[in-house]
C-alpha positions in Angstrom: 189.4 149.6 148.4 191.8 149.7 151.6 194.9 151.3 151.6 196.9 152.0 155.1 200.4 153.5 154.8 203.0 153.6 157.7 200.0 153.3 160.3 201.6 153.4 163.9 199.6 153.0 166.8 201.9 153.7 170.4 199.9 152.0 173.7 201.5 153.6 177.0 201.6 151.3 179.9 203.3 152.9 183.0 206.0 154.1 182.1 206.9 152.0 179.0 205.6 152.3 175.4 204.2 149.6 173.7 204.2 149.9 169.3 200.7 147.7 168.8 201.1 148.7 165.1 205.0 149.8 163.8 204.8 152.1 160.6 202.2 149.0 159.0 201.2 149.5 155.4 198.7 147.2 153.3 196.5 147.0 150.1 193.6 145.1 149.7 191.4 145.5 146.6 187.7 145.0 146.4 186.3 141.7 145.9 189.9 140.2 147.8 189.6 137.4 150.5 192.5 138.4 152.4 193.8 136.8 155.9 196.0 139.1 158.7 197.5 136.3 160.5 200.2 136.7 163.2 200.4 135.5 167.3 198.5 136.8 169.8 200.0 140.2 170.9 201.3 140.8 167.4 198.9 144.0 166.8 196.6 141.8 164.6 193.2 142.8 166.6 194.4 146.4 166.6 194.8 146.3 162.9 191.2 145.0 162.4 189.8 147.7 164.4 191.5 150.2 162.5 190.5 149.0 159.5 186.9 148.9 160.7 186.9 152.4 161.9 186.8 151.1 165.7 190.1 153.0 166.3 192.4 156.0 164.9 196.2 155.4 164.1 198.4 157.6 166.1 200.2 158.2 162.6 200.2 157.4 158.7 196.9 157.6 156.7 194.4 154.9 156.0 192.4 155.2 152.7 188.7 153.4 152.4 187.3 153.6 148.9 189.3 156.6 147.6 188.6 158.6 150.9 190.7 159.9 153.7 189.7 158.6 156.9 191.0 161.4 158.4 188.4 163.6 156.4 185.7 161.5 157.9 183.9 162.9 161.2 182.6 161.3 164.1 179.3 160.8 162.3 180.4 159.8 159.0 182.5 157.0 160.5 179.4 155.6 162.3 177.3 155.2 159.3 180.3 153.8 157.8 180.8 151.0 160.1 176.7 150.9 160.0 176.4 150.9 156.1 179.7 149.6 154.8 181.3 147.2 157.2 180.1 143.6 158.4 181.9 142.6 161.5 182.0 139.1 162.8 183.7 138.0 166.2 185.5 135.3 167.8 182.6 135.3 170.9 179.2 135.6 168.7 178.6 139.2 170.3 174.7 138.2 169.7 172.3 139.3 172.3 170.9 137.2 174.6 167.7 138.2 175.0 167.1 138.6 170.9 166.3 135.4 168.9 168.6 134.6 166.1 166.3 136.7 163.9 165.9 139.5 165.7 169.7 139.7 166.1 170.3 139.8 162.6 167.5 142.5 162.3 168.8 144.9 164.9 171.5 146.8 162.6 168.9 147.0 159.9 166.9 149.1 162.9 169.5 151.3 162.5 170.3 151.8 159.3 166.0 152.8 159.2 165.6 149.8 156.7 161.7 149.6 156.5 159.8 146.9 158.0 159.1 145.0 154.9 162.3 145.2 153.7 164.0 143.9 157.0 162.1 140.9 157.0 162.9 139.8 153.7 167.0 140.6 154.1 166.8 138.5 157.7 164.9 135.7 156.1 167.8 135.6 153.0 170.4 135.8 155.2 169.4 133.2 157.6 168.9 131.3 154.9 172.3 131.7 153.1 173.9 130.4 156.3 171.1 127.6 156.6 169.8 128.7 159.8 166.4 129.7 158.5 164.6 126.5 160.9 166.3 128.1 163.7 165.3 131.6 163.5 163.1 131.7 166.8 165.4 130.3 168.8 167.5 132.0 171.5 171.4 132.1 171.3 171.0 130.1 174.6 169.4 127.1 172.3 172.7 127.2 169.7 175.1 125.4 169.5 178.8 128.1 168.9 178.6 127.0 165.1 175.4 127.9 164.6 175.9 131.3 167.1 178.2 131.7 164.3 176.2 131.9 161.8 173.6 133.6 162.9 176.7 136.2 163.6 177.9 135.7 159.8 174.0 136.2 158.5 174.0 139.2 161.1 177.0 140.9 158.8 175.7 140.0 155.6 172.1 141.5 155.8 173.1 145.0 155.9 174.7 144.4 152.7 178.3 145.4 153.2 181.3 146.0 151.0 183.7 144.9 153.4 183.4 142.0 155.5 185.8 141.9 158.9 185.9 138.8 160.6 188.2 138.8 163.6 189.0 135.1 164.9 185.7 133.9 163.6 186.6 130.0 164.2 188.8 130.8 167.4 186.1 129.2 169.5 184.8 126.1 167.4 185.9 122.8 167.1 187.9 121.6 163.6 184.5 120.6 161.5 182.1 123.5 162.8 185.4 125.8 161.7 185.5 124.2 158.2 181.8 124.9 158.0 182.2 128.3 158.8 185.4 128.6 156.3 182.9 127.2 153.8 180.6 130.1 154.6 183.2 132.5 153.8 184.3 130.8 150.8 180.6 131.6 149.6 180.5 134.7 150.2 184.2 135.4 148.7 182.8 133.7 145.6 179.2 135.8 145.5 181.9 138.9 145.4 182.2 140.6 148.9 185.6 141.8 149.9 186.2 139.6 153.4 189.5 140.4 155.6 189.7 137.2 158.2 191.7 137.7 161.2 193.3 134.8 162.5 196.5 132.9 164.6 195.7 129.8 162.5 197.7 128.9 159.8 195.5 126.4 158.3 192.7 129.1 158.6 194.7 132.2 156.9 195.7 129.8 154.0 192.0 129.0 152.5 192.2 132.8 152.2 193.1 134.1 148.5 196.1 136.2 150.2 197.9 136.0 153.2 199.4 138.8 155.2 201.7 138.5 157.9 202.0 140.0 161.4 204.6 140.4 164.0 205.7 142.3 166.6 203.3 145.7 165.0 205.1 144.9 161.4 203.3 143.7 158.4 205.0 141.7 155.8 202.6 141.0 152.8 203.2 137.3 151.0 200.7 135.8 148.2 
């Protein structure tokens, strides 16, 4: 499913260069639960949005379902990110003014998924994360867990093939992170692909594979 070979990506800073990503390749096969885990700095977040399509590699190729990224244009890798990719963040990135339903709606907006049909996605996926009594309230009236997982049920209802989740327990307490693991663990186990960033060691190893990230360098390990 996603294939990146000797993937470099060079930040400039003044006058020195900075190697977020150092000639980084990596598999990971479709229905995989795979962790990137490495320290802050390490080029972890830069590899997630690469992966995503949220940024280009200076160098090497990256592969997504048999395809060249390369041979995508501007376009293309929107409606990828739109049709194909569920992202989940460390901070929520839910909109204030939107109840939890209506956040998890807004990316069926744009994929044009008809009313009907929109309604009955937001309503399964509240309801997978077991948020479905809280669907009129306002991020405001959450608690972070629960931000989460209006977040998670957010990524899920468009149906993706790949979800990216990039620190998603970074900003929860031990028990509302093991929920959230849970979550994923579901969803790993109902057959989506999920690639969980993380610094957390306990975190990265409840994934099925565990890949390892330092200094720009990865270093796979099962």
């Amino acid at each position: 499913m996603i294939e990146l070979k000797d993937i470099c990506k060079v930040y400039t800073i003044g006058s020195e260069s900075v190697w977020a990503l150092n000639h980084a390749s990596l598999h990971i096969y479709p229905g995989e639960f795979v962790s990137i885990i490495g320290p802050s700095g390490s080029g972890k977040s830069t590899l997630m949005n690469i992966i995503g399509c949220l940024d280009v590699a200076d160098s090497g190729t990256y592969t997504l379902d048999g395809i060249a990224i390369e041979d995508y244009t501007e376009n293309e890798l929107a409606a990828i990110r739109n049709l194909k990719i569920g992202f989940v963040f460390q901070s929520f990135n839910l909109i204030s003014k939107l109840t939890a339903e209506e956040n998890v709606e807004l990316p069926l907006i744009y994929q044009g998924v008809p009313a009907k049909e929109r309604k009955g996605r937001v309503e399964r996926a509240l309801e997978r994360v077991q948020l479905q009594k809280r669907a009129k309230h306002y991020p405001t009236e959450l608690s972070g867990g629960q931000q989460q997982r209006v977040a998670i049920a957010r990524a899920i209802a468009t149906k993706p093939s790949l979800i990216l989740a990039d620190e998603p327990t970074g900003n929860l307490d031990s028990k509302t992170s093991q929920d959230i693991m849970d979550i994923f663990h579901e969803l790993h186990e109902a057959g989506n692909t999920i690639v969980l960033i993380t610094h957390d060691d306990e975190v990265a190893l409840q994934a099925s594979r565990q890949i390892r990230i330092l200094d720009g360098r990865v270093k796979e390990g099962d």
